[in-house]
KOLTI-603890 format. One record per atom (N, C-alpha, C): x, y, z. Coordinates in steps of 0.001 Angstrom, whole numbers, plus 500000, padded with zeros to 6 digits. Layout:
BEGIN
XYZ...
This chain:
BEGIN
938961422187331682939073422265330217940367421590329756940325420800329079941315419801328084941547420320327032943122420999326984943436421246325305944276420535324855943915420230323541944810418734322488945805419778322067946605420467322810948274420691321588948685421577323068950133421416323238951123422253324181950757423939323891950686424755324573950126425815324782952043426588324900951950427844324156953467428509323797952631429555325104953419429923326428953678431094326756953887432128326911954098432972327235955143433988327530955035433907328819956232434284329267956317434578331427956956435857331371956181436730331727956276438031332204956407438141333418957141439341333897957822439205335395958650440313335556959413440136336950960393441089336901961737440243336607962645440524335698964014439572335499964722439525336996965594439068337220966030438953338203967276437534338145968439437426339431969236436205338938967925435118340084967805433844339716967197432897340718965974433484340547965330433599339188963646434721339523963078433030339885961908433601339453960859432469339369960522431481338255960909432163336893961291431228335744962039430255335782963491430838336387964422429718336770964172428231337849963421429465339027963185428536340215961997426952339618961229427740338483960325426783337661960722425734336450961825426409335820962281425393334510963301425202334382964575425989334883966224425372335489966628426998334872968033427282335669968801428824335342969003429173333736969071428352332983968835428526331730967789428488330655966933429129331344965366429065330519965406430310329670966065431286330242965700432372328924967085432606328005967842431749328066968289431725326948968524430205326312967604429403326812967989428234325950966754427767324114966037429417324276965125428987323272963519428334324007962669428314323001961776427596322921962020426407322889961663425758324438961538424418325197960044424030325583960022422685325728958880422652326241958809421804327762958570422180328792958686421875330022957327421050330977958204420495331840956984419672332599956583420994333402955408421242333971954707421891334905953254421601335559953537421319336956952335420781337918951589419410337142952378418817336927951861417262335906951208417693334441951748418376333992951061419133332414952805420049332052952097419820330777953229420417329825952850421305329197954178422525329421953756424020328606955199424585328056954720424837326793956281425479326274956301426882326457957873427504326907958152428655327243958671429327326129957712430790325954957837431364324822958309432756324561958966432773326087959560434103326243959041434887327820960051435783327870961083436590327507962474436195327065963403436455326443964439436259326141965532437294326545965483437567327640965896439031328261967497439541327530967625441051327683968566441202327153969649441123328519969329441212329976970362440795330600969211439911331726970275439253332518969313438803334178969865439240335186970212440752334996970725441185336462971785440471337399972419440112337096973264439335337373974753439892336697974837440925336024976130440902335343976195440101333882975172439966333242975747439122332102974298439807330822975121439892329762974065440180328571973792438523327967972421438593327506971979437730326409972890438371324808973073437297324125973416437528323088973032436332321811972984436856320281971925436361319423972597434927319023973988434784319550974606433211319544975528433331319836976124432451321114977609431705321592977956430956321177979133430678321333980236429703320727980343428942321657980129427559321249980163426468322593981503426480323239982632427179322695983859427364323610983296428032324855982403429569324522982357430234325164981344429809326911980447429149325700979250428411327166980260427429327818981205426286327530982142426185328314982658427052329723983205427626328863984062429105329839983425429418330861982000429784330331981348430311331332980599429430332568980732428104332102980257427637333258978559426867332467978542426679331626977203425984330887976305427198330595976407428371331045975899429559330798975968430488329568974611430310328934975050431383327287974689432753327747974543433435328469974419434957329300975966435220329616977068435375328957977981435364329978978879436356329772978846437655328446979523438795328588979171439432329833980396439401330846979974440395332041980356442010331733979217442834331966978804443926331839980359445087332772980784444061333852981482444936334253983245444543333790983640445635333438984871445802332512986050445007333042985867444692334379986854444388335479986889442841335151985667442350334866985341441016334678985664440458332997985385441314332239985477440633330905986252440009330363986680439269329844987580438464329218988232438925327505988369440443328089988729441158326345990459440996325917990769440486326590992603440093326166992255438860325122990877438125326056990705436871324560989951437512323534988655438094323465987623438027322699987392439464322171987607440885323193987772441862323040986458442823322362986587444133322393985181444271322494984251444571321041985215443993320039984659443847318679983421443056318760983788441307319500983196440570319734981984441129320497982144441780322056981012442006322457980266442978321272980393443570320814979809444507319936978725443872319438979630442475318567978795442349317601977737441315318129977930440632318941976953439685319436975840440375320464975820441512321433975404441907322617973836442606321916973083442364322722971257442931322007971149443927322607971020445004321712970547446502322524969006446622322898968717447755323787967314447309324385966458447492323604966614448478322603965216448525321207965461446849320565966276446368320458966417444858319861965593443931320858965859444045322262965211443420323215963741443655323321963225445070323157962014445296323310961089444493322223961749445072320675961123443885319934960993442700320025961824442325320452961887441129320471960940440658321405960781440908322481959589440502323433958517440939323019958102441792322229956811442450321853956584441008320496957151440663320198956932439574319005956865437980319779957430438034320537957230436606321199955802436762321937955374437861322362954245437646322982953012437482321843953105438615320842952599438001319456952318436668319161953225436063319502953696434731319124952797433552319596952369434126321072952242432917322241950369432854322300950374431717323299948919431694323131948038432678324306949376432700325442948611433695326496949683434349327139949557435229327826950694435627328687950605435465330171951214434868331322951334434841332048952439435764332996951652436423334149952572437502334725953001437208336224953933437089336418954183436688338140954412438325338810953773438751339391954268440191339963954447439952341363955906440539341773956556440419343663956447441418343402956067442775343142956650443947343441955944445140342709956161446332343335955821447185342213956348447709341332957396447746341360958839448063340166959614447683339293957828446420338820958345445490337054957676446570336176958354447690336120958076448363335031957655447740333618958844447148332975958404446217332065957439445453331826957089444787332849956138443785332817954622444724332824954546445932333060953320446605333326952764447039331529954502447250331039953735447880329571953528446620328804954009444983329272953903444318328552952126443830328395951845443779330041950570443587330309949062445075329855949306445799329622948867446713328883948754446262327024950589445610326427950075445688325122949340444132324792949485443406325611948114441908325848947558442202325838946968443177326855944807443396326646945006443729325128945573445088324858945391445894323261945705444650322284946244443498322465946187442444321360945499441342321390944648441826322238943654440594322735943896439520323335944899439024323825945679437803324214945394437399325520945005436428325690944739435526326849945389435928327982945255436580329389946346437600330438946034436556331379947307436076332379946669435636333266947665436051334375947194436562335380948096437209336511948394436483337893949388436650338159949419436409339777950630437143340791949250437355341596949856438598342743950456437832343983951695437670343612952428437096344965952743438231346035952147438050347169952402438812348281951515437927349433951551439001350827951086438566351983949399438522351716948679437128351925947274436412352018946553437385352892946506438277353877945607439427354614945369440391354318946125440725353140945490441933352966945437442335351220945401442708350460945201442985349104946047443588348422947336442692348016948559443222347672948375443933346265949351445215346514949521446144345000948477446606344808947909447575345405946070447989344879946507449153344096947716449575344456947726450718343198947820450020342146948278448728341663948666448209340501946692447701339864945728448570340454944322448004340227944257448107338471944593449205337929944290449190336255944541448296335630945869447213336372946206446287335515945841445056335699945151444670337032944863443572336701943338443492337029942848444567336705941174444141337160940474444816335858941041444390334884940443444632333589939338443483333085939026443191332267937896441942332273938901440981331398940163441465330413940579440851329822941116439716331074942035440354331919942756439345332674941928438375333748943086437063334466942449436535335008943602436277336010943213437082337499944211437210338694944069436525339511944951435815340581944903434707341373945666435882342580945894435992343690946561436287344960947360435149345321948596435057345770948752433695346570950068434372347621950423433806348145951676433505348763952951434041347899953668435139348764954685434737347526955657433761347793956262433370346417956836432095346373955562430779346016954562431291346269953555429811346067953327429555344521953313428674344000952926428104342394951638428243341895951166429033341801950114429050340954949915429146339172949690428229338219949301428631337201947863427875337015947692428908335956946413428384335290946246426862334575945416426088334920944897424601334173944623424507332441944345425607332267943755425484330942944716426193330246946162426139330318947271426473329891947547425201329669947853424594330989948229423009330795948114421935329778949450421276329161948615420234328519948688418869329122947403418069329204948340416985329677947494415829329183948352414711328902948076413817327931946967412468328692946271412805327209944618411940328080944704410384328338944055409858328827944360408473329661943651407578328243944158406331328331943515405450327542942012405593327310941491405329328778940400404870328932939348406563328110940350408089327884939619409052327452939587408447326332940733408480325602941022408736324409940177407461323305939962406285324321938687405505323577937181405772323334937169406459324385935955407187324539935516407956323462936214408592323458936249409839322174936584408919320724937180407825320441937111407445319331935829406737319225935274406182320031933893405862319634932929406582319786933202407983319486931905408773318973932478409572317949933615409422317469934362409972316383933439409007314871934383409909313669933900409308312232934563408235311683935946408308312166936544407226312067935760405900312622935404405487313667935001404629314176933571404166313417933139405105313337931752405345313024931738404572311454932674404804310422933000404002309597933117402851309289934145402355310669934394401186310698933415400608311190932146401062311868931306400083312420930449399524311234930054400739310859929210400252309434929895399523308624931027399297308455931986398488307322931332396863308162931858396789309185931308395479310085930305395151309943928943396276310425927877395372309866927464395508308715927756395721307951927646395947306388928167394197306168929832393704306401929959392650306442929283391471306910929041391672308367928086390515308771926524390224308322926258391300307204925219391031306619923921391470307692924207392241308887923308393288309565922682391978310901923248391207310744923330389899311678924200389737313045923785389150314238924629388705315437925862387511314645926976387888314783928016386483314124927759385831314745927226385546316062927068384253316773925752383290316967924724384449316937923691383499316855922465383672315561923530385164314869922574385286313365921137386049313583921307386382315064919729387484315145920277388556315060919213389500315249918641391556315478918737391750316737918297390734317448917246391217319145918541392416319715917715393936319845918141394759320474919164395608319409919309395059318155920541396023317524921643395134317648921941395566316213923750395099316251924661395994317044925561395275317842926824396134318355928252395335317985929028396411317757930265395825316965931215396179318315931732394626318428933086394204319756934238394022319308934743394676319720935987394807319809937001392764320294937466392088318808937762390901319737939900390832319892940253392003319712941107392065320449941099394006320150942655394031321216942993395848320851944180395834320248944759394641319451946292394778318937946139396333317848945257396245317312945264397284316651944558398686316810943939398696318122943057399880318460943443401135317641942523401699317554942062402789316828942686402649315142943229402146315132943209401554313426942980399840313034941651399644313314941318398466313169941405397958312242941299396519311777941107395432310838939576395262311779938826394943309967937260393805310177937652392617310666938640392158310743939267390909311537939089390961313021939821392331312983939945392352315004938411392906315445937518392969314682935951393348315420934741391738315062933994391611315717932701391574315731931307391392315961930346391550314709929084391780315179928111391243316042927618391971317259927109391159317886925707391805318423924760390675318673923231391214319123923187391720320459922631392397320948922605393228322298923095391908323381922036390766323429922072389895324422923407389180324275924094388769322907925673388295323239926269389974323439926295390493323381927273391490323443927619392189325114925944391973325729925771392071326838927032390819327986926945389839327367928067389032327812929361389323328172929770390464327359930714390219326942931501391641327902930359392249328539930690393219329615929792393188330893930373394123331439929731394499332906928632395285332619928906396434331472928257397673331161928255397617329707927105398519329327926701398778327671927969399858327243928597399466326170929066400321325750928765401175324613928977401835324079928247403064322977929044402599321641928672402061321327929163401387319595928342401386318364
């Protein structure tokens, strides 16, 4: 299945520093915003989580000061949580106050990005993504596109206690390897080849217009030898302008010249 527009995400998971988001779109994916990323030769924009920390020692916060992503090393996560570490002789803890997301701020906030997105995707290593279990619960209840994958060992049937959640009819679960890449195709976008995208304009209305404009012009005649035999077909006599033609760059021709003019019949 081929979809015409980038598909918004969500990646549900367990947070973690080096998770699998990162290992997929670079260490700064959940806080650099809505991006849109290459994946498995197709493009998909990431639409969340926006975590309020990554385990690592550092809170998300609702905007840094490019001094501060400096400081930290290109990193906008970078109030460290532990007191020993903070940098409050500069910034002090007014600052953390006012910038730092508490977890009812965080929860909304992910409950609205998934709102947001076109499906949710869940990577589960473990059984103790709490989070990720109530997120995948309020997807089915919003109807939203679920698509799961159970990374663990290929012999045997990883997480069977976790059965309520992914053997619902809403979702759609893959097993693999953990560490192995699996996403879904029909998430993917990826941009159609010439040879589609002509295809599809000649059975489009646009085209369909322009043909009749042509033989409407040539007076329902071959331009070359002025017969019918077999139907008019309108040729293409250059592509400088494909898909927004000039009656200049086409024309009309009877089956038998037109036949010339290829290997194969084309649909015109």
């Amino acid at each position: 299945m081929r979809i015409n527009r980038i598909k918004r995400v969500y990646f549900a998971g367990k947070v973690k520093k080096h998770g699998y988001r990162q290992s997929w779109f670079g260490e700064r994916v959940m806080s650099d915003g809505h991006q849109i990323y290459d994946l498995l030769g197709g493009k998909v924009e990431y639409g969340g989580p926006f975590a309020i920390s990554c385990d690592h020692g550092c809170w998300h916060h609702e905007s840094v000061p490019h001094a501060l992503v400096d400081l930290w090393g290109g990193h906008t996560c970078g109030l460290k949580s532990n007191r020993a570490t903070m940098k409050d002789d500069i910034y002090g803890d007014e600052w953390s106050n006012n910038f730092r997301v508490d977890s009812k701020d965080a929860i909304d906030r992910c409950l609205t990005q998934i709102d947001n997105s076109d499906a949710v995707y869940a990577y589960i290593e473990g059984r103790d993504c709490y989070g990720t279990l109530f997120e995948l619960g309020y997807t089915v209840a919003k109807h939203i596109p679920l698509f799961i994958c159970l990374a663990g060992p290929s012999h045997k049937k990883p997480y069977s206690d976790l059965w309520f959640s992914y053997e619902h009819d809403c979702a759609t679960v893959k097993e693999c390897e953990n560490g192995t890449l699996w996403f879904p195709e029909e998430l993917l976008y990826r941009e159609k080849t010439f040879k589609e995208k002509y295809h599809e304009y000649l059975l489009s209305s646009e085209w369909k217009k322009i043909r009749t404009a042509k033989v409407k012009e040539a007076g329902g005649r071959c331009q070359m030898c002025n017969g019918k035999e077999g139907g008019i077909k309108v040729h293409h006599r250059t592509y400088d302008n494909i898909f927004n033609e000039k009656l200049s760059d086409l024309i009309a021709l009877c089956e038998p010249r037109h036949l010339k003019f290829h290997d194969i019949e084309y649909v015109s």
